[in-house]
N, C-alpha and C positions, 0 to 999 in steps of 0.2 A: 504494500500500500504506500501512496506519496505521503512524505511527509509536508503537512501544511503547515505547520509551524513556521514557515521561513516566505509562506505567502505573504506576499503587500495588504490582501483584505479586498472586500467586495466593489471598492470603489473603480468605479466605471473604467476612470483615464487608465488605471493599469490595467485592465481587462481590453482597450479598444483597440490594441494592433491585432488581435486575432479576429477581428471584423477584416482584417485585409489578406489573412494567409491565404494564399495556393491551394491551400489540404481545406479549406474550411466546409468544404460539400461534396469531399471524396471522400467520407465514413473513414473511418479508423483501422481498418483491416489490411491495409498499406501501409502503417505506419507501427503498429502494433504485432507482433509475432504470433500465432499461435502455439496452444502449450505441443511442447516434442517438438518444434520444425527445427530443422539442422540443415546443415550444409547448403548445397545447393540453394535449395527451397529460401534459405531463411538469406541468403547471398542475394539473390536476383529478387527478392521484395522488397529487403532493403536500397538496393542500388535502384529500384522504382521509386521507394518513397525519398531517396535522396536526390534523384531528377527534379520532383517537384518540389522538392527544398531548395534548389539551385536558383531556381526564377524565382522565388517569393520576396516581395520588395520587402517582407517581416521575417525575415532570416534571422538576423541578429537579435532582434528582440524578442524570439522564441528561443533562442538557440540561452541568452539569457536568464529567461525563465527556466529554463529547463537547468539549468546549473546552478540557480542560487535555490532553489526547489529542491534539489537533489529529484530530479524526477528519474525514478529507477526501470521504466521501461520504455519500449518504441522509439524511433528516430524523432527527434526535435531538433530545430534548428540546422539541420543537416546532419546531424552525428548521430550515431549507435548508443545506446547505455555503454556496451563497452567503450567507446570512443569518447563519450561524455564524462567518464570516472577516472580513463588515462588520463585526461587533461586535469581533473577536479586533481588526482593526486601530485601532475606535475605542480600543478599551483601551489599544493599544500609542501610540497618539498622544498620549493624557493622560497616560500614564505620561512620555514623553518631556517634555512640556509642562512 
């Protein structure tokens, strides 16, 4: 489950770039894994839902959200969970540094 503890809250202005995403009326099953897909399968649905991350003029601002959220599944802002937690921990490493 996301943790929401790290959400901004229900007010609008943070909520209003996902009124402009790319993905906003292509359902979640593009961007989301189902449970067991591997390989292949889970390769070439992510590299779909990262096409349509590639043109979304709210890239950064989801890709945002998704890292200060820790949001633990699906492509956001163009990254993987795995690729979302590499970065989360290269941060946490320079910042220790």
């Amino acid at each position: 489950m996301t943790d929401v503890t790290h959400l901004p809250g229900a007010t609008y202005h943070f909520w209003q770039w996902q009124s402009r995403a790319a993905c906003r009326d292509l359902g979640s099953a593009r961007f989301f894994h189902p449970a067991g897909e591997r390989g292949e399968d889970r390769e070439e649905r992510d590299a779909a839902a990262k096409r349509v991350c590639a043109g979304c003029p709210v890239r950064a601002a989801c890709l945002d959200h998704a890292l200060s959220s820790h949001e633990r599944y699906g492509v956001w802002g163009g990254l993987t969970e795995e690729e979302r937690q590499a970065r989360l921990a290269r941060a946490g490493s320079a910042r220790r540094a």
